[in-house]
C-alpha positions in Angstrom: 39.6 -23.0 14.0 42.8 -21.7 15.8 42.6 -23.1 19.4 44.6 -20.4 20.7 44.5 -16.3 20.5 46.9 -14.3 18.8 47.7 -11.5 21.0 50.7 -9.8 18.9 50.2 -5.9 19.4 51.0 -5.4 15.9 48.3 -7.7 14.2 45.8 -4.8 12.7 42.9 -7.4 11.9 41.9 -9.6 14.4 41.5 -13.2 14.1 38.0 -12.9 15.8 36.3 -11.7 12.6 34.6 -14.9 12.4 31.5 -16.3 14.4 32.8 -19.0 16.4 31.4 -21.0 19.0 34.5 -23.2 20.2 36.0 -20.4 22.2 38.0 -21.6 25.3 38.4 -19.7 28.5 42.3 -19.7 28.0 41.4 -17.6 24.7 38.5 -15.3 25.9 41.2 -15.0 29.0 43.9 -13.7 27.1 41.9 -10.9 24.9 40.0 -10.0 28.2 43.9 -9.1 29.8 45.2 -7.1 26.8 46.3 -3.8 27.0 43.1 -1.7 27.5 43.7 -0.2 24.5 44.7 -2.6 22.0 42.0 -4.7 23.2 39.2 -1.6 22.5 41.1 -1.0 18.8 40.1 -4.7 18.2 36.9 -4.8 19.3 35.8 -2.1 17.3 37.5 -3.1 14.4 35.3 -6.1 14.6 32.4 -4.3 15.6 32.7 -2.3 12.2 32.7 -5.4 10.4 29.8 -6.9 11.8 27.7 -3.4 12.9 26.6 -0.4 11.7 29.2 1.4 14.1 27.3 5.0 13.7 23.7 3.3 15.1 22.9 2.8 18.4 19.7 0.5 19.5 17.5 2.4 21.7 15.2 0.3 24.2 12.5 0.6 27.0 11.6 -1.3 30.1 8.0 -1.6 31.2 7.4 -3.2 34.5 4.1 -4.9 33.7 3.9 -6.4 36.9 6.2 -5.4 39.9 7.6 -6.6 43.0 6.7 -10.0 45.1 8.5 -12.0 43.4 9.8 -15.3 45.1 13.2 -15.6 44.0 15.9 -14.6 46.7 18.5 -12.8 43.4 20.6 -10.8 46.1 20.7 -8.2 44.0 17.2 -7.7 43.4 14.6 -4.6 44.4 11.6 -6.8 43.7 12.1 -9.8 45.7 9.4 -10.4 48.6 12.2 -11.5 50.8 13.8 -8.0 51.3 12.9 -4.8 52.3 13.2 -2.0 49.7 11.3 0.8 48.5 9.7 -0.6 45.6 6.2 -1.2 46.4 4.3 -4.5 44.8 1.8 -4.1 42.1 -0.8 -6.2 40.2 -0.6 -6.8 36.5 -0.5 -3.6 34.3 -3.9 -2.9 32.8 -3.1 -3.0 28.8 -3.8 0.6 27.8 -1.3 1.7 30.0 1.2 -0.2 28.7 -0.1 0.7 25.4 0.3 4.6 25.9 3.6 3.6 27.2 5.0 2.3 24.3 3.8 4.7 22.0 5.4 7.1 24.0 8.7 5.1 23.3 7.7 4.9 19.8 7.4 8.6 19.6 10.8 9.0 21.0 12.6 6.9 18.8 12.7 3.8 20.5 12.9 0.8 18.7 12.5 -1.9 20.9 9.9 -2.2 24.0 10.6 -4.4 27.0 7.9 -6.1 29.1 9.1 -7.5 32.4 7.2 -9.2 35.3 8.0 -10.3 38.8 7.6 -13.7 38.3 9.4 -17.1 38.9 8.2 -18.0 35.5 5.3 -18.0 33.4 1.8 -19.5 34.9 -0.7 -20.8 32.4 -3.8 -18.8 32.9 -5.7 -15.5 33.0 -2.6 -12.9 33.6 -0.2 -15.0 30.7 -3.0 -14.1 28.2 -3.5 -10.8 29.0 0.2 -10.8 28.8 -0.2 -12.4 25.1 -2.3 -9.7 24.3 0.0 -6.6 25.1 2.6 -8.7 22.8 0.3 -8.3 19.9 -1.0 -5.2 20.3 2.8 -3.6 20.9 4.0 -5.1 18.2 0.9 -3.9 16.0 3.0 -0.5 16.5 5.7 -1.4 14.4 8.7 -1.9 17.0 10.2 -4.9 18.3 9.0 -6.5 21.8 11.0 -8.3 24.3 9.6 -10.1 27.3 11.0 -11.2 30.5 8.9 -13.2 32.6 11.0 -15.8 34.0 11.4 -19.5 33.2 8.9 -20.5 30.6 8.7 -23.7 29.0 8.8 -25.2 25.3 4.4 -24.9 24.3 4.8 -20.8 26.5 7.9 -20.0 24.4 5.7 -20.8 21.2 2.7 -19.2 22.6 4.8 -16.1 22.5 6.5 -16.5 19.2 2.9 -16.6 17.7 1.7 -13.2 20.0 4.4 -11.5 17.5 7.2 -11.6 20.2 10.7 -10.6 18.4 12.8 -11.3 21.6 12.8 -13.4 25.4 15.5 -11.7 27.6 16.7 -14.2 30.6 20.2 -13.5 32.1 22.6 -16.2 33.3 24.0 -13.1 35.7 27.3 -14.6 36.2 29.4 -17.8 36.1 27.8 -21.2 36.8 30.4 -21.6 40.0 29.5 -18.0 41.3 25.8 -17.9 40.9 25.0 -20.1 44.2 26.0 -17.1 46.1 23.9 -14.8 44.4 20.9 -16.8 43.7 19.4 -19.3 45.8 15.8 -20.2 44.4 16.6 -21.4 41.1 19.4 -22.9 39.0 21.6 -22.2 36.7 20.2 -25.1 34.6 16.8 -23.9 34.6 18.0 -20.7 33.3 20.1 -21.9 30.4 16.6 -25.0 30.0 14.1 -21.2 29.5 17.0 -20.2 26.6 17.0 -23.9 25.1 13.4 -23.9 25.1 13.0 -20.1 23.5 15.4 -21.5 20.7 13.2 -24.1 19.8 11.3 -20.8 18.6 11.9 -18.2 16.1 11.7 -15.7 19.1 15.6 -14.4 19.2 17.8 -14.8 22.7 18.3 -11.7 24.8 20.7 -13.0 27.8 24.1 -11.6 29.7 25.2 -10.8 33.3 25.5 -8.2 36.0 29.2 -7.3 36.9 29.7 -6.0 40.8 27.5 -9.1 42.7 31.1 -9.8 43.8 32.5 -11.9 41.4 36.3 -12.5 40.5 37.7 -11.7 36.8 37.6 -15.8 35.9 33.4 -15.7 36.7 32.9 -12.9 33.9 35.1 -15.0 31.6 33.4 -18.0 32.4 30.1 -15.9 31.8 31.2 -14.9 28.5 32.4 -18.7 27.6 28.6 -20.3 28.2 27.1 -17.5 26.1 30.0 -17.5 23.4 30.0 -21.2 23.1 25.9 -21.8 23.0 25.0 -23.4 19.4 23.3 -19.8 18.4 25.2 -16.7 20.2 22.4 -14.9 22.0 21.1 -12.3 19.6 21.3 -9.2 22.3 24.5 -9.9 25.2 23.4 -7.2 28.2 26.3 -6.2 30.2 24.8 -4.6 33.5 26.7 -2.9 36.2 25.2 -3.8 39.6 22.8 -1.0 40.8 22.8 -1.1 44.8 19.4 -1.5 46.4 19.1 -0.5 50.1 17.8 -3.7 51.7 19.3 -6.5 49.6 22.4 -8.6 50.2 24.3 -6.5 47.7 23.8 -3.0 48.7 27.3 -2.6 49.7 28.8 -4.0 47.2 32.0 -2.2 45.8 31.8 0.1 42.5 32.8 -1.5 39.2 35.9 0.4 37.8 34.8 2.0 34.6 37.8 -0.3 32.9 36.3 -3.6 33.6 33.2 -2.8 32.2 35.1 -1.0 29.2 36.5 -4.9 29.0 33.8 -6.7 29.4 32.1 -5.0 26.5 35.0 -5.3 24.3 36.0 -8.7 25.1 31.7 -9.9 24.5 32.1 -8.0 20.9 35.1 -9.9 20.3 33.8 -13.3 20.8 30.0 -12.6 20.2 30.9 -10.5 16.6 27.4 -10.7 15.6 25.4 -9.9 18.3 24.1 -7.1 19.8 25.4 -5.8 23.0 23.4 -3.6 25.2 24.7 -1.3 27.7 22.3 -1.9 30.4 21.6 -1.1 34.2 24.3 1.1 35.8 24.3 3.0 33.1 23.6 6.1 34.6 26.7 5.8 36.6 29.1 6.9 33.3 29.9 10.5 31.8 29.0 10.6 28.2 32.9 10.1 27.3 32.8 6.8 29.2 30.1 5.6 27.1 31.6 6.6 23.7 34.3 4.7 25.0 31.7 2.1 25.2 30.2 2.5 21.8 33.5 2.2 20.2 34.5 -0.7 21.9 31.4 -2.7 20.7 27.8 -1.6 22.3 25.5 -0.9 20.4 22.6 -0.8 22.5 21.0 1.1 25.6 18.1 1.4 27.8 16.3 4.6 27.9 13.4 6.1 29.6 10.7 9.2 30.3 11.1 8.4 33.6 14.5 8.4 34.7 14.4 5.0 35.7 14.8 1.3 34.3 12.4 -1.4 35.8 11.4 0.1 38.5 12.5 3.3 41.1 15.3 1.4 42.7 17.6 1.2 38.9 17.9 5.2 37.7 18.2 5.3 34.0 19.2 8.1 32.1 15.7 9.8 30.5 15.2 10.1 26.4 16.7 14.0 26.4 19.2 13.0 28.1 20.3 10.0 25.5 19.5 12.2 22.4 21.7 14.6 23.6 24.4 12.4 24.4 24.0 10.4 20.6 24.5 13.6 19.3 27.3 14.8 21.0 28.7 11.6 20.0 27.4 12.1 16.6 25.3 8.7 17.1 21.7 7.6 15.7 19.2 5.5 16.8 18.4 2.0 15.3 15.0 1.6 13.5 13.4 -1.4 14.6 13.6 -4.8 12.8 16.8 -3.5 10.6 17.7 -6.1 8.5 14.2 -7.7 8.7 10.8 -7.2 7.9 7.2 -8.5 9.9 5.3 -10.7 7.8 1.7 -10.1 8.7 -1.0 -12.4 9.8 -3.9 -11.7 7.1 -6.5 -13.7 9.7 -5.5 -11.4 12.5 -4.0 -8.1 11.1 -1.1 -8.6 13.4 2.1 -8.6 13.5 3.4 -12.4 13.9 6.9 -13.6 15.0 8.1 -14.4 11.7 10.8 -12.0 10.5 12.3 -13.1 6.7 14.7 -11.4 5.4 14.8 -8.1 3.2 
């Protein structure tokens, strides 16, 4: 493997049309710091190689269980230690979240996200209810993500056999900045919950938030301890920080549209295979801004009935509001499990976690 990165403005392949997973910083460094352009002409040259460049992965967030959390994340709307306007609430009885996603499912979404307000996973009554929504969500025929917090090796495996297709838990930034944003627990026990997912047949959903006042060497560093994990995480999310009145961060400066542009083309880049999802902030980008996006190398979004992401505090951009902006950009929507298929549990009638391949 080359150890360092051609960067010749006339080169019309690049060298990054292979998976790799010895990618230094020097080398993520110097595609990160092309010129904008040449840098988005590579990226989605490679993101045609890999991707179905005319698809875009459509996805929903249910907040199963909101607010209260522990954790002091600076950036957060749910943490008990700051005053926001999010308002705690219990569990999500499962019909709700049932009608939820099928509401999803009706709008073409292909992949529902459950997320909860918790440190991490608790053996007990509320994990099995939340076992239960896994099967019967995935019973519907699209692809379930959880994000719970840190959960350990036998709770990753409980989820694989609920049917779970993916575990989303974000580093957020670089190991060296994250002591400023996050207090309550480590960088090592986030990158231990990925480890232990891995040992599963569940696939990785994990990336960062750009604007929690990080320098340019964090997000490569970021994109370094994803790009260089054994198995690249299967979906990168690039958020933009949404303020929250009443956190640390609410005054945090905007993100020029160009980093982002960057970041996303720089994690195609080195992350070829892997889905990248175009997550919170969002809302903050004209529909030219995320075609620029799209070509660069997402190929993935957050959508919603409501306006909103996890809760009231993130606005999203609602389902009209994406379809019309696929179309303009002459974009469809993902089925779910492309490229796989759910083998069935004859015992249960559900849907398990193994995926084989067509």
């Amino acid at each position: 493997m080359p150890s360092t990165v051609d960067v010749n403005p006339n080169r019309t392949r690049s060298h990054a049309a292979t998976v790799r997973h010895d990618w230094t910083t020097a080398e993520i460094r110097a595609l990160h710091d092309l010129p904008l352009l040449e840098l988005v002409f590579r990226a989605a040259s490679v993101h045609r190689e890999f991707q179905d460049a005319r698809e875009v992965q459509v996805c929903k967030l249910i907040s199963i269980k909101t607010g209260a959390c522990p954790e002091d994340c600076s950036y957060c709307s749910q943490s008990s230690r700051y005053e926001t306007e999010v308002e705690a609430q219990p569990l999500m009885e499962k019909e709700r979240v049932l009608t939820l996603a099928r509401d999803a499912k009706a709008a073409g979404v292909s992949r529902v996200c459950m997320g909860a307000a918790w440190r991490g996973v608790k053996d007990g009554a509320q994990f099995e209810r939340v076992l239960e929504m896994v099967k019967d969500v995935t019973a519907m025929g699209v692809e379930v993500c959880c994000t719970l917090g840190l959960v350990n090796e036998t709770q990753a495996k409980r989820l694989e056999d609920a049917g779970l297709y993916a575990y989303n838990h974000n580093l957020d930034t670089s190991e060296g900045h994250y002591k400023s944003v996050i207090t309550t627990r480590t960088y090592q026990d986030r990158l231990d919950t990925l480890a232990n997912v891995r040992k599963t047949n569940v696939t990785v959903c994990s990336g960062g938030i750009l604007g929690l006042g990080e320098k340019i060497s964090d997000r490569i560093e970021l994109l370094h301890t994803l790009a260089t994990l054994d198995t690249h995480p299967e979906s990168v999310q690039v958020n933009i920080l949404s303020k929250v009145e009443g956190t640390p961060l609410q005054n945090q400066e905007e993100v020029p549209f160009d980093e982002t542009l960057r970041m996303i083309a720089t994690a195609r880049l080195v992350m070829p295979a892997s889905m990248v999802r175009l997550s919170a902030g969002r809302v903050t980008l004209s529909t030219w801004q995320q075609g620029l996006c799209f070509l660069a190398g997402a190929n993935s979004i957050f959508s919603s009935e409501t306006g909103t992401m996890l809760t009231s505090a993130v606005p999203s951009p609602d389902y009209d509001a994406d379809k019309a902006m696929l179309a303009t950009l002459g974009l469809t929507m993902r089925p779910p499990f492309k490229g796989k298929e759910m083998a069935v549990c004859p015992d249960e009638g559900a849907a398990c976690a193994r995926m084989v391949e067509e």
